[in-house]
C-alpha positions in Angstrom: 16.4 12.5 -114.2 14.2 15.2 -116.0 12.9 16.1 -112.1 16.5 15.9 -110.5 17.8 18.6 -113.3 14.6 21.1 -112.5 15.9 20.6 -108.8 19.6 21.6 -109.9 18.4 24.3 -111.4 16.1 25.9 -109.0 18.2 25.7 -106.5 21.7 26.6 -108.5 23.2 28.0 -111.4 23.1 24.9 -112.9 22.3 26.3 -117.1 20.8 23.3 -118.6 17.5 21.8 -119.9 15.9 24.8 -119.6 14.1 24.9 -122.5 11.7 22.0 -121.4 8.0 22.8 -120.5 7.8 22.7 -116.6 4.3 21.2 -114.9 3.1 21.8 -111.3 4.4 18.5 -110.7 7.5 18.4 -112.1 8.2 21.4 -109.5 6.3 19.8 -106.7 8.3 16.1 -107.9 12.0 17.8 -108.1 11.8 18.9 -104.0 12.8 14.9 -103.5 16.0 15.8 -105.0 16.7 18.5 -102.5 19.1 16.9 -100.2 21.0 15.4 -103.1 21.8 18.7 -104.7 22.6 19.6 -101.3 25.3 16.9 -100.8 26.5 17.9 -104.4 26.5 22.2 -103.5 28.6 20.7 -100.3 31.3 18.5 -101.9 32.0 21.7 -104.7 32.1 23.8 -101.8 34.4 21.2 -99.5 36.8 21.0 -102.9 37.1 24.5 -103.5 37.8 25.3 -99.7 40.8 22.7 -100.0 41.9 24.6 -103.1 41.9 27.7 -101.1 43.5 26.5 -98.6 46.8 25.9 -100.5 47.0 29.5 -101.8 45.8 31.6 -98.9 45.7 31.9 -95.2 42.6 30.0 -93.7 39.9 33.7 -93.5 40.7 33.9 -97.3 39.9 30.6 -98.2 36.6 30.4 -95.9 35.6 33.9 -96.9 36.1 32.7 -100.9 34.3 29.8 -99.9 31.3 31.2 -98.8 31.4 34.1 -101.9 31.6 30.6 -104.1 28.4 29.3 -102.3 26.5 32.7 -102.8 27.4 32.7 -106.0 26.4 29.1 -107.0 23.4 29.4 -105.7 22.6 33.1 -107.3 21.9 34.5 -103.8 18.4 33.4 -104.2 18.1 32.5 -101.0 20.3 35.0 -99.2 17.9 37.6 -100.8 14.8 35.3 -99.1 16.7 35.7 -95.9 17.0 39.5 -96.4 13.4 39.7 -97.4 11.9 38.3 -94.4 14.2 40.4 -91.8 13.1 43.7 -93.5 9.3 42.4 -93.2 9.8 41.4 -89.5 11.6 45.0 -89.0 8.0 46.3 -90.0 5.6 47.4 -87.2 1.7 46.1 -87.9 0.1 43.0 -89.0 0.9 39.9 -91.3 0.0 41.7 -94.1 2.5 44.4 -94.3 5.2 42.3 -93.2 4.3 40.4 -96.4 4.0 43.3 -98.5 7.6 44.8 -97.3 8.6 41.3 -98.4 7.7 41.9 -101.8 9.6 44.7 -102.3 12.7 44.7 -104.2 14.6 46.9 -102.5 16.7 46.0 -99.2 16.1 48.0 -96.2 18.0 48.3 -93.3 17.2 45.3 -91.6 17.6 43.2 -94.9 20.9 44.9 -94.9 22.1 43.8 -91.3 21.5 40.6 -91.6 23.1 40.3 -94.6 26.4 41.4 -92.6 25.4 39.1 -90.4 24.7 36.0 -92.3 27.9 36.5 -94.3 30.0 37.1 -91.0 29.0 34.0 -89.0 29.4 31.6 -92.2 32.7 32.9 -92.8 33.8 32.6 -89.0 32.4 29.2 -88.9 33.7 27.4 -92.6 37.3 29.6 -91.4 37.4 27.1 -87.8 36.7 24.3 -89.8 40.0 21.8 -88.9 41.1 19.9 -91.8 40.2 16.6 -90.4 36.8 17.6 -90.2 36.5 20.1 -93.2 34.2 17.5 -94.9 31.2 17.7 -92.7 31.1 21.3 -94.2 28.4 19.3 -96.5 26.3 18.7 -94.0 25.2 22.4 -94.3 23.5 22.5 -97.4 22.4 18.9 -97.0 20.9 20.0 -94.2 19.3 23.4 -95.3 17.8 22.1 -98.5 16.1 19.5 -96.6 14.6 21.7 -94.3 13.3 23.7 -97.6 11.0 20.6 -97.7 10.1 20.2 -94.5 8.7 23.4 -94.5 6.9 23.1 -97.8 5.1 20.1 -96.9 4.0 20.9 -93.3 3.0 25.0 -93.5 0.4 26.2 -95.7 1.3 29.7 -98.0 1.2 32.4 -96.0 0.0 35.0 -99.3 -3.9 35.4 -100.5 -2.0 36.1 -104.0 -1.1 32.5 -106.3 2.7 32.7 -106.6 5.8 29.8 -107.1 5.7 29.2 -103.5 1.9 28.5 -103.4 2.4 25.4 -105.3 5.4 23.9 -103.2 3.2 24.9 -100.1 0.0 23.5 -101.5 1.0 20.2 -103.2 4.5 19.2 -101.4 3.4 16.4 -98.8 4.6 13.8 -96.8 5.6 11.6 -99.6 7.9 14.2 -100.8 9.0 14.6 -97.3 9.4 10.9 -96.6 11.5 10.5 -99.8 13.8 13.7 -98.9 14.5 12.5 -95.6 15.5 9.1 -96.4 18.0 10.8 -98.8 19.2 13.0 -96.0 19.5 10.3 -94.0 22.0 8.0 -96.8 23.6 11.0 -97.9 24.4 12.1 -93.9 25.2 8.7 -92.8 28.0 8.0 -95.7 29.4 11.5 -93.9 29.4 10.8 -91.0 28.0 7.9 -89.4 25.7 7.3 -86.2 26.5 10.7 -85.1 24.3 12.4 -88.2 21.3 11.4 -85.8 23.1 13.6 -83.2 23.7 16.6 -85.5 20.0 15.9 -87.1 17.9 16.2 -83.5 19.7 19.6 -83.2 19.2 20.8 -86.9 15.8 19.6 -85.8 15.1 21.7 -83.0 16.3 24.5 -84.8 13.7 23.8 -87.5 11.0 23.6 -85.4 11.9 26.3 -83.2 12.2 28.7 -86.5 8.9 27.3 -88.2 6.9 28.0 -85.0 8.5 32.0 -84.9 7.3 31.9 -89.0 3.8 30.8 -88.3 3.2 33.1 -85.4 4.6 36.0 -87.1 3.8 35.2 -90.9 0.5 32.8 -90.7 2.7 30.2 -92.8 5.6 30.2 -95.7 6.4 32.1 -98.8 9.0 31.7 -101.2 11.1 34.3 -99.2 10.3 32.2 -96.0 12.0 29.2 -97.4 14.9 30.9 -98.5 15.5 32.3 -95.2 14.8 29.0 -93.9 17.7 27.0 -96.0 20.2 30.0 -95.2 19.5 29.5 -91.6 19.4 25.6 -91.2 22.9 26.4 -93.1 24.5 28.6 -90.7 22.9 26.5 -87.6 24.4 23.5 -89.1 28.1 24.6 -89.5 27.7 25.6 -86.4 26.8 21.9 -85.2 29.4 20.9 -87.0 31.8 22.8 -85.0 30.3 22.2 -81.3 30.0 17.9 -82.1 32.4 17.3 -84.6 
């Protein structure tokens, strides 16, 4: 349970057991765990969008949805997403594109997609139809999953060590096999045969997007996969709304 708690709170707010020494493999272990704090992110985020529901019209409760789901997660990976679109707003090689990455600051690309991002989440949670409003967990079932299929099939993309060396480095297919499996069980109980439907498309998303990061970045970086979950997110709401 120790691994499945390091995995809560990576990729949430979650406060506890943070006082407990963390090893390489505890990180590299707790990625199994993705799509399960995926399916729980997406069932706080379904009840709080019913909740909204009752006291506003449906734009407020989708755009309080998605501030919730920002907030949960601490933006860490909204500021991956806006990371990687000031770096590929840079002119020149890999390398700067990685070292514009690094900065803290947000540029205007960063900035942009941030409007973006926020815009199309919000449009898409907002035609959500009540009967359906559940498969709204698909999305960060689906975006935390492809966090590890990223990890265990790109190598890092920096010469420097850093947190996303390790998952790049030592996440393999047995992490992967595991993760999937969970996706799988965790999609099925949602929604049945058709999460093989909605999974070939997440998929070609995925593949489509890790080929664009390896031609332009040489591999993944901690900001990489952030942008990578926000993505799969938005690409899977909208899924949800073209087969559901």
């Amino acid at each position: 349970m120790h691994r499945f708690f390091l995995a809560m709170r990576f990729l949430t707010v979650w406060p506890f057991d943070s006082d407990r020494e963390i090893t390489e493999a505890d990180l590299v272990g707790s990625t199994v765990y993705y799509p399960l704090v995926g399916t729980i992110l997406g069932f706080v985020l379904y009840f709080l969008w019913l909740g909204f529901n009752t006291i506003g019209t449906t734009f407020i409760a989708a755009t309080l949805t998605v501030a919730f789901w920002e907030l949960i997660t601490a933006g860490l990976h909204l500021d991956g997403l806006m990371d990687t679109f000031d770096g590929l707003g840079v002119r020149g090689n890999r390398e700067k594109r990685l070292a514009v990455m690094k900065d803290s600051r947000v540029g205007a690309f960063g900035a942009q997609v941030l409007f973006f991002a926020m815009a199309v989440k919000i449009a898409a949670v907002a035609g959500l139809e009540a009967e359906n409003a559940l498969l709204l967990v698909l999305a960060p079932l689906a975006g935390r999953t492809a966090m590890v299929a990223l990890m265990a099939t790109c190598q890092y993309a920096h010469n420097n060590p850093g947190l996303g060396k390790t998952f790049a480095d030592l996440t393999g297919t047995k992490q992967l096999a595991i993760a999937l499996v969970l996706y799988l069980l965790c999609g099925f109980a949602l929604c049945g045969l058709q999460i093989f439907l909605f999974t070939a498309c997440c998929a070609l998303f995925f593949f489509l997007w890790r080929y664009f990061l390896l031609v332009n970045f040489g591999g993944v970086t901690g900001d990489l996969l952030g942008a990578t979950c926000q993505l799969l997110e938005i690409a899977a709401l909208i899924f949800v709304l073209i087969l559901f």
